[in-house]
Backbone as a chain_set.jsonl record, in Angstrom:
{"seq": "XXXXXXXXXXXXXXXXXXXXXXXXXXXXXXXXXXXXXXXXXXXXXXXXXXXXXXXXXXXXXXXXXXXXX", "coords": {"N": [[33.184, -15.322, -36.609], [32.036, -15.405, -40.006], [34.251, -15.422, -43.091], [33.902, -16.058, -45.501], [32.002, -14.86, -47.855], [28.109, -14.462, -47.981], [24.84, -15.422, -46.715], [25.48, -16.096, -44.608], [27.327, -14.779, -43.411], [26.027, -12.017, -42.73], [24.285, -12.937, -40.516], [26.252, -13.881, -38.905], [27.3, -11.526, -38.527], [25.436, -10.307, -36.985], [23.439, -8.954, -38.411], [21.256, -9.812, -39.072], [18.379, -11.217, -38.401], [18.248, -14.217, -36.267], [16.751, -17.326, -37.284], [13.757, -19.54, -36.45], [14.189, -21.539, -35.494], [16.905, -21.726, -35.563], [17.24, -21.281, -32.626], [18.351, -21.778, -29.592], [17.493, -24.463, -27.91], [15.696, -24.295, -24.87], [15.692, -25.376, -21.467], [13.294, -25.67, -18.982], [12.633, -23.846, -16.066], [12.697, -25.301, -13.305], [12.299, -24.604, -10.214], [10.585, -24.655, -8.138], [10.16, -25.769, -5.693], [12.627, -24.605, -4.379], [13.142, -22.529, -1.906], [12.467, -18.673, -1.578], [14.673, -16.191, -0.306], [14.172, -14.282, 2.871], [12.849, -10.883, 3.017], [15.425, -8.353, 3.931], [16.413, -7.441, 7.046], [17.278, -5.317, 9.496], [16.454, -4.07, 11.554], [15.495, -4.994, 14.892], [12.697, -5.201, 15.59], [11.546, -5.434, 12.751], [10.104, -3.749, 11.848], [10.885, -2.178, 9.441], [10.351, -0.712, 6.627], [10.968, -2.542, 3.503], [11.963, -1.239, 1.155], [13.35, 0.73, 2.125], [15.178, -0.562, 3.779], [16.578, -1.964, 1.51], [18.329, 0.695, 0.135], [19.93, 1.427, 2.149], [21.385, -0.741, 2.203], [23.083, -0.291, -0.16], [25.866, 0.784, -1.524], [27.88, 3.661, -1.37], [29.535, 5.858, -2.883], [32.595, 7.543, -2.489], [33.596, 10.487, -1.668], [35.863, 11.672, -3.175], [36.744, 14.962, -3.66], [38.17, 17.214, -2.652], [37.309, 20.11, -2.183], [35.067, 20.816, 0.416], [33.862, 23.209, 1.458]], "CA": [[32.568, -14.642, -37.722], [32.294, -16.084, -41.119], [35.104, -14.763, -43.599], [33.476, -16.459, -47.075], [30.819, -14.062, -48.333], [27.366, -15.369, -48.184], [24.079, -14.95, -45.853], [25.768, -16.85, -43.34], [28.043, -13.84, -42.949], [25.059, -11.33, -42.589], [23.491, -13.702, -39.694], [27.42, -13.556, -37.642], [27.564, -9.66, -37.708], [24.226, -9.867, -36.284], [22.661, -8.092, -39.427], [19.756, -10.871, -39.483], [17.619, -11.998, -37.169], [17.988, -15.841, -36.001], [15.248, -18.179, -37.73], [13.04, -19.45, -35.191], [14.917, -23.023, -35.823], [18.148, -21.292, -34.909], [17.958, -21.044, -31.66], [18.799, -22.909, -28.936], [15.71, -24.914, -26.937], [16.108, -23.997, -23.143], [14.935, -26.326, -20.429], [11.876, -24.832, -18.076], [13.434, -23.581, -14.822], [11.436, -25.839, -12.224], [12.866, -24.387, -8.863], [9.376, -23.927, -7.172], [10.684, -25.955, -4.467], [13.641, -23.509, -3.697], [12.747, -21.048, -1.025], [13.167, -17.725, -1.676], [15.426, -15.549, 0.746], [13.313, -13.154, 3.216], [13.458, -9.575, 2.667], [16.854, -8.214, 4.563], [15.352, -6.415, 7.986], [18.073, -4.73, 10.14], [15.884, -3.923, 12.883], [15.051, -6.193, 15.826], [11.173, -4.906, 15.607], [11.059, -5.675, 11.911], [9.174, -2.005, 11.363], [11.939, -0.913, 8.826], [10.338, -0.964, 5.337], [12.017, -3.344, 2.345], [12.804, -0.677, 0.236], [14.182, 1.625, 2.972], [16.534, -1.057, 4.202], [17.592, -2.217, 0.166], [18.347, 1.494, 0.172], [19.912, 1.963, 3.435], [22.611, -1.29, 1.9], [23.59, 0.588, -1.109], [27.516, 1.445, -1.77], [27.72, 5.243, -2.196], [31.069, 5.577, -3.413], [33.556, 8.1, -1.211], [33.744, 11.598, -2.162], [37.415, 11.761, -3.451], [36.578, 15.89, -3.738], [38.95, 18.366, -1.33], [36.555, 21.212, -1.358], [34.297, 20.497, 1.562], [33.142, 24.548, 2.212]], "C": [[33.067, -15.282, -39.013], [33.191, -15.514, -42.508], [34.553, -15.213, -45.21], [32.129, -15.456, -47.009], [29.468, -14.797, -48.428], [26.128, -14.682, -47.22], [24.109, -15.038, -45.12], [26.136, -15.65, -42.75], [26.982, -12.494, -42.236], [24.433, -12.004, -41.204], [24.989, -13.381, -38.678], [27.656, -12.558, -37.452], [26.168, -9.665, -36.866], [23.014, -8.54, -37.053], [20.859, -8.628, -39.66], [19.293, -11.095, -38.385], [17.7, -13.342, -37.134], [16.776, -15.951, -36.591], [15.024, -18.887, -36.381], [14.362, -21.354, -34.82], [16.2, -23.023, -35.129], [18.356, -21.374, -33.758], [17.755, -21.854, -30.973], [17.63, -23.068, -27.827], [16.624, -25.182, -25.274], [15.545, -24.68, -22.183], [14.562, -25.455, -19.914], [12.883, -25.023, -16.855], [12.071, -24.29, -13.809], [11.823, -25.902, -10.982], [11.513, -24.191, -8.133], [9.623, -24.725, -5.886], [11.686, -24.866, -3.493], [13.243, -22.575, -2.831], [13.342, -19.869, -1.839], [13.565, -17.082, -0.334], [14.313, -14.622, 1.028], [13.694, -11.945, 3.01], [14.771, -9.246, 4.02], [15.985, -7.203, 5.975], [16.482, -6.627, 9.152], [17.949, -4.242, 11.195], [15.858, -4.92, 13.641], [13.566, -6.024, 15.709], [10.4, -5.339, 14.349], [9.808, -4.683, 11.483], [9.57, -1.759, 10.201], [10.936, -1.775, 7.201], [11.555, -1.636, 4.118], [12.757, -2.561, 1.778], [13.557, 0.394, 0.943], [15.453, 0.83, 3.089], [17.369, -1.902, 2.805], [18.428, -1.097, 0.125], [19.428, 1.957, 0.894], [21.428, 0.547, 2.91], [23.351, -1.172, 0.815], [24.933, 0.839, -0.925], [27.109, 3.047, -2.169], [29.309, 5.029, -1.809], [31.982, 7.22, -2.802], [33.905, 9.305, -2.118], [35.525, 11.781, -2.101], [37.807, 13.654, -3.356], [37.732, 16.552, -2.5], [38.435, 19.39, -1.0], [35.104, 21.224, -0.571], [33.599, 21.756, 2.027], [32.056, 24.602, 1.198]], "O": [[34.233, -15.645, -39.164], [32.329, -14.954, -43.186], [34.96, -14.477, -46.109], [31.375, -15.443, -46.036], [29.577, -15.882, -48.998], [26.286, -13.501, -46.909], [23.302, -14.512, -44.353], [25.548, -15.274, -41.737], [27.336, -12.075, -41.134], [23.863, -11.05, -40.675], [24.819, -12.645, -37.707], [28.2, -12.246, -36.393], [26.048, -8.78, -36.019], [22.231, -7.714, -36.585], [19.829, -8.135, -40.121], [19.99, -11.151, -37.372], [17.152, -13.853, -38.11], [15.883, -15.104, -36.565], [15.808, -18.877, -35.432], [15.033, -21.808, -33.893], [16.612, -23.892, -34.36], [19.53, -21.542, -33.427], [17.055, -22.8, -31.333], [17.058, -22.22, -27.141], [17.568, -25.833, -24.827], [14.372, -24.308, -22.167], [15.108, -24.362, -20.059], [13.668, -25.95, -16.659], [10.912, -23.899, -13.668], [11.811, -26.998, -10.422], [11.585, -23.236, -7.359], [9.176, -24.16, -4.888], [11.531, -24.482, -2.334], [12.944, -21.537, -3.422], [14.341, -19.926, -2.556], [12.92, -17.35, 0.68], [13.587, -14.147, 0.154], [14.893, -11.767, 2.796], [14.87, -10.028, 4.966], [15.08, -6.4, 5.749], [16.671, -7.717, 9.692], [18.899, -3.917, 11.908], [16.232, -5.963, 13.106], [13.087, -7.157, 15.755], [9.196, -5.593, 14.366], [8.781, -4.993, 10.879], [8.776, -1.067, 9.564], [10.905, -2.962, 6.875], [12.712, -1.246, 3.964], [13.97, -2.751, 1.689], [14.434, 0.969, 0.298], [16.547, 1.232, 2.694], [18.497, -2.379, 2.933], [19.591, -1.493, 0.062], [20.011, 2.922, 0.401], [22.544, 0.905, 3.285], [24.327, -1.916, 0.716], [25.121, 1.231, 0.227], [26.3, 3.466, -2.996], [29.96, 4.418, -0.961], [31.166, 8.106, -3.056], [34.447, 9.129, -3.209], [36.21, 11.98, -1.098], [38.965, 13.923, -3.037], [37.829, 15.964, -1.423], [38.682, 19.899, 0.094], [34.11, 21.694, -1.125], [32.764, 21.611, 2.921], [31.18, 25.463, 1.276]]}, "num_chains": 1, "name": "protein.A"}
């Protein structure tokens, strides 16, 4: 962050919006070769719906609680 007073300073708090000039030119992602990974299927029959078995590999996080009645 810029410590001399100015418009610069206004642009490093993030008070300004970047000029179009500003920002940084991004190379084109050209993976269309890459496979993508198949959906995840946990069955042997391959029945089990995608979003069941995204679902179904979820973390649920461990009831730390002591009252169980």
């Amino acid at each position: 962050m810029s410590t001399v007073p100015g418009d610069r300073t206004w642009q490093d708090a993030g008070l300004v919006e970047p000029a179009l000039t500003d920002l940084p030119e991004v190379p084109a992602d050209d993976d269309r070769d890459t496979p993508a990974p198949d959906d995840p299927r946990p069955d042997l029959e391959g029945e089990a719906d995608p979003a069941d078995v995204a679902e179904q590999r979820a973390a649920v996080p461990e009831d730390e609680r002591d009252d169980y009645a």
